[in-house]
C-alpha positions in Angstrom: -5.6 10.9 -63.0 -3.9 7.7 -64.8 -0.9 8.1 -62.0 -3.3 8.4 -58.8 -5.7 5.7 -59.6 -2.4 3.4 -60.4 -1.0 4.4 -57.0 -3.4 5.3 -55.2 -3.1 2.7 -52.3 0.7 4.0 -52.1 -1.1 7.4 -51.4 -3.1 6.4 -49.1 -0.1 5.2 -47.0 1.9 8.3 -47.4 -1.0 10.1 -46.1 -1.2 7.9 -43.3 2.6 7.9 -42.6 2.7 11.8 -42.8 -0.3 11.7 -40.2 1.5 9.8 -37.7 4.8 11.5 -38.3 2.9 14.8 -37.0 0.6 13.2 -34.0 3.0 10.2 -32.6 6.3 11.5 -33.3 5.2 15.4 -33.5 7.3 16.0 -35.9 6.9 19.9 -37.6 4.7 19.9 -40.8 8.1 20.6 -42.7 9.9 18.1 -41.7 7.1 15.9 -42.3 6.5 16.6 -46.0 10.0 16.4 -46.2 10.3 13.3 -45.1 7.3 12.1 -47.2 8.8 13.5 -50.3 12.5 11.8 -49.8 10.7 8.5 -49.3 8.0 9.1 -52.0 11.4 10.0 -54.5 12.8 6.8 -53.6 9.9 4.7 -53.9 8.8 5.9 -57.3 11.7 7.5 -58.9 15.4 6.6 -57.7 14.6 3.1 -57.0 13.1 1.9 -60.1 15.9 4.0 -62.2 18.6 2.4 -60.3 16.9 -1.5 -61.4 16.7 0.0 -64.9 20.3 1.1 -64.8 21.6 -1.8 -63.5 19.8 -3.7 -65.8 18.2 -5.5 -62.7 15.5 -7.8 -64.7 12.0 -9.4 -63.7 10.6 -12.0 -64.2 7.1 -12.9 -62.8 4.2 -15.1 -63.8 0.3 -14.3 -62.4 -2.1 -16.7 -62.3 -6.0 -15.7 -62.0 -7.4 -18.9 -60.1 -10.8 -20.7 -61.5 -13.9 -18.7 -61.1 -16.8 -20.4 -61.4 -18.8 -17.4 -62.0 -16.8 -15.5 -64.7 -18.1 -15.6 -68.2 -16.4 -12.3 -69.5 -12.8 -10.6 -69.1 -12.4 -6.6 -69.4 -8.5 -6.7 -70.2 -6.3 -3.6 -70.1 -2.9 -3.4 -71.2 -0.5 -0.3 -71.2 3.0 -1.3 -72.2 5.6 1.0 -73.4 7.8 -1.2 -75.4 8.5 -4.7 -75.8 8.1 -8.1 -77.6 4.3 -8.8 -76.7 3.1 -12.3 -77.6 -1.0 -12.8 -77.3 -2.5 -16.8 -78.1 -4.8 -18.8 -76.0 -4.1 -20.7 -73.1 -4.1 -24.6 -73.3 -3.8 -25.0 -69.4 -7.4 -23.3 -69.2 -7.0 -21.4 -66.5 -8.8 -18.2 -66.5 -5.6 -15.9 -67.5 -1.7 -16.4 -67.3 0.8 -13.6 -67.9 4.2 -13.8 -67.5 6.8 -11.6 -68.5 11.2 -11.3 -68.7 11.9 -7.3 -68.7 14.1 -4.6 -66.6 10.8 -3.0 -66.2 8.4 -4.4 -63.6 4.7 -4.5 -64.0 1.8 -3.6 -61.9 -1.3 -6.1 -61.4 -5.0 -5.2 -60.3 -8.1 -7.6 -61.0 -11.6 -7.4 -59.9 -15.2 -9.1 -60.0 -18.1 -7.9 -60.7 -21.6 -9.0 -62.4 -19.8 -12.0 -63.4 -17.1 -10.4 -65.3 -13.3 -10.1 -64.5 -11.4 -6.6 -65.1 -7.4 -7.2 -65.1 -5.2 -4.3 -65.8 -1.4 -4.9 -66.7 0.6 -1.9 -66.8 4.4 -0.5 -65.6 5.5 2.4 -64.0 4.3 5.6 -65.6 7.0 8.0 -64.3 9.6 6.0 -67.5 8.5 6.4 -71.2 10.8 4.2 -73.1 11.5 3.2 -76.5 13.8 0.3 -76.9 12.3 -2.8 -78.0 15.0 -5.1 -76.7 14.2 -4.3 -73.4 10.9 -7.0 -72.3 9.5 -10.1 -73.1 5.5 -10.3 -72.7 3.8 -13.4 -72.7 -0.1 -13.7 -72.3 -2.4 -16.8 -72.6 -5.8 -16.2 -72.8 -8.7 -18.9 -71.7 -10.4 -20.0 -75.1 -13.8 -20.4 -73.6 -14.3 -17.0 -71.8 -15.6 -13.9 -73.7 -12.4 -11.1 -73.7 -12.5 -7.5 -74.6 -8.7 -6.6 -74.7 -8.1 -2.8 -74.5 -4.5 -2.4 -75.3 -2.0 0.7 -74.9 1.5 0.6 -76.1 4.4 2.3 -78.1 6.6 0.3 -80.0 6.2 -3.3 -79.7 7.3 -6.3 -81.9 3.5 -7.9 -81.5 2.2 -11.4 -82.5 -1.4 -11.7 -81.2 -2.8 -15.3 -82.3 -6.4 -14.9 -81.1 -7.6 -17.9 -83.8 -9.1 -19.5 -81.2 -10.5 -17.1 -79.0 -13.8 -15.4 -78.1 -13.2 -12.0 -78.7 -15.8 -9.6 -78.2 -14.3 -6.1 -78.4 -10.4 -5.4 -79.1 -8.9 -1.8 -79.0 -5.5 -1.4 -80.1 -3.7 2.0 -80.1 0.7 1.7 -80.9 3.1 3.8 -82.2 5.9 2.4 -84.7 5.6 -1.0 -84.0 5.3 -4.4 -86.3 2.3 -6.6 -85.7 1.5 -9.7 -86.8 -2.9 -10.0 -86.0 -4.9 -13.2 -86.3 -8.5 -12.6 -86.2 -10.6 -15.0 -84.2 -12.3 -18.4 -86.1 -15.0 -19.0 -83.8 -19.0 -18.5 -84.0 -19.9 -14.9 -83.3 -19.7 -11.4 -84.0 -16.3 -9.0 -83.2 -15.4 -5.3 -83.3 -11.4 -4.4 -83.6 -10.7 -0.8 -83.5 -6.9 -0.4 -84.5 -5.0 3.1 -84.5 -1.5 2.6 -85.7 1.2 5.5 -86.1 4.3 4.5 -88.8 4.0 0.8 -88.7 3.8 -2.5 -90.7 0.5 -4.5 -89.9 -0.1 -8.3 -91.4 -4.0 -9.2 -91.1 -4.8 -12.9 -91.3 -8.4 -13.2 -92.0 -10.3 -16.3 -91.5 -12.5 -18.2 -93.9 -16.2 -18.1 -94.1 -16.5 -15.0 -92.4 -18.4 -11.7 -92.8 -15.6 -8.7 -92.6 -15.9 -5.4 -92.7 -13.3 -3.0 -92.6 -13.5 1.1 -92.1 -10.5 2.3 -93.1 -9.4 6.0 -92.3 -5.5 5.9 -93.0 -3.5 8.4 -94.6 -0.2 8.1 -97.1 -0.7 4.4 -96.4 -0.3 1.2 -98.3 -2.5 -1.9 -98.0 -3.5 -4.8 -100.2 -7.1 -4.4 -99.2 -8.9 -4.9 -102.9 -6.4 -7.0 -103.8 -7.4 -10.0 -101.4 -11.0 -9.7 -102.6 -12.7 -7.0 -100.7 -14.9 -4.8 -102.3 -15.8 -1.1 -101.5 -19.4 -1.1 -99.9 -19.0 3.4 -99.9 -16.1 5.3 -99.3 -13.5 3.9 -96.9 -15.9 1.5 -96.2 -15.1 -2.3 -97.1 -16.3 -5.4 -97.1 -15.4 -9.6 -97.7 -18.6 -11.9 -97.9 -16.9 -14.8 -97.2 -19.7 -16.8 -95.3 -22.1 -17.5 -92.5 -20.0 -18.7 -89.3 -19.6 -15.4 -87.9 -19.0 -11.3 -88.7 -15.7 -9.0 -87.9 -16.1 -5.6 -88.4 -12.5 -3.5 -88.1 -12.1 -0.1 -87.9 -8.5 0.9 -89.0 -6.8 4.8 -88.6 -3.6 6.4 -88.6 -0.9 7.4 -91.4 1.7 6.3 -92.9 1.1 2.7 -92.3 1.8 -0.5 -94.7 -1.0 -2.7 -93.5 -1.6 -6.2 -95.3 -4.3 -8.6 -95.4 -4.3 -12.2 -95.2 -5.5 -15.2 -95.1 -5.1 -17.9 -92.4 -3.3 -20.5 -94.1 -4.3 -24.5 -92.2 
């Protein structure tokens, strides 16, 4: 399902193409799937694995241009492997990514109700696991609401979101090391993290309610050690104030996640 809604404007053209192959050029039904196939190969297999072997880079940036009416951003990531950098954007445009990798990305946005969905993803036909591979760079506007949804597998992460509305952020990676600033503004977050073999560092703000679920097996963490205490089982807590609440729900095994606080 994944690969036809990624491509499926690529389908439709095929379709189309096979179509006219049979009416205008009345080509034999054969010979017209045959000809579909060779060029769908190309398109999505032998082409893209020639720019990988080659080591053929990219490098693009996107710009989302000012919107008066957006006031929330649905964002959806799915990166194999990489160095993925996340911190807000001082320019204040709505959203900037902009990437150096072998691998090229796709891009689809829409409107509606006011809120922006952007997806970033690559090809799905490659599943890869080096991390020297991409450079991922993503700047966030500050004063926009974002829900990030993001999909990877091993990633060197730093996601600075100190200064960022966050509403919702789900994070699923495989082994990867992430370094994960929790907003400092006003308001009320919910961060659900699944983490296969990894190493996690939490910097948690001051003056904050936080909560923390945490379902983790043959794991490490420094959770009671930073001054949480256990509300019930797996189930944590940090009074640390009024300004807002973060409430994180962590899973996976054999993790080494540590807390701590954001130093000025």
């Amino acid at each position: 399902m994944k690969f036809i809604k990624i491509y499926y404007v690529q389908l439709i053209i095929f379709l189309s193409l096979f179509l006219i192959l049979m009416i205008f050029f009345k080509l034999k039904l054969f010979t017209s799937f045959l000809l579909i196939f060779l060029i769908s190969l190309f398109y999505f297999y032998i082409y893209p694995n020639f720019i990988q072997k080659n080591l053929i880079n990219y490098s693009e940036t996107f710009f989302v241009e000012e919107k008066e009416n957006v006031n929330e951003i649905n964002l959806d990531i799915s990166l194999s492997s990489g160095n993925l950098k996340i911190d807000s954007d001082t320019d204040e445009e709505k959203l900037i990514f902009d990437y150096n990798s072998k691998y090229k990305i796709f891009i689809s946005s829409k409107i509606k109700n006011d809120i922006l969905n952007y997806q970033i993803f690559e090809n799905p036909v490659f599943n890869r696991t080096d991390l020297s591979d991409s450079e991922w760079s993503l700047k966030i506007n500050k004063d926009i609401i974002t829900n990030l949804n993001i999909n990877t597998d091993c990633i060197n992460g730093f996601f600075d979101l100190k200064n960022l509305k966050i509403g919702k952020l789900n994070f699923i990676a495989k082994s990867s090391r992430v370094e994960l600033y929790l907003p400092e503004t006003e308001g009320t977050s919910f961060f659900n993290l699944k983490f296969e073999p990894s190493i996690i560092d939490i910097y948690i703000p001051e003056n904050f309610y936080i909560e923390v679920e945490s379902k983790l097996n043959q794991s490490v963490t420094n959770i009671l050690e930073v001054g949480f205490k256990e509300k019930e089982k797996n189930i944590y807590y940090l009074d640390g104030g009024d300004k807002g609440k973060i409430y994180i729900k962590i899973s996976g095994k054999n993790l080494n996640i540590r807390f701590n606080f954001i130093q000025d």
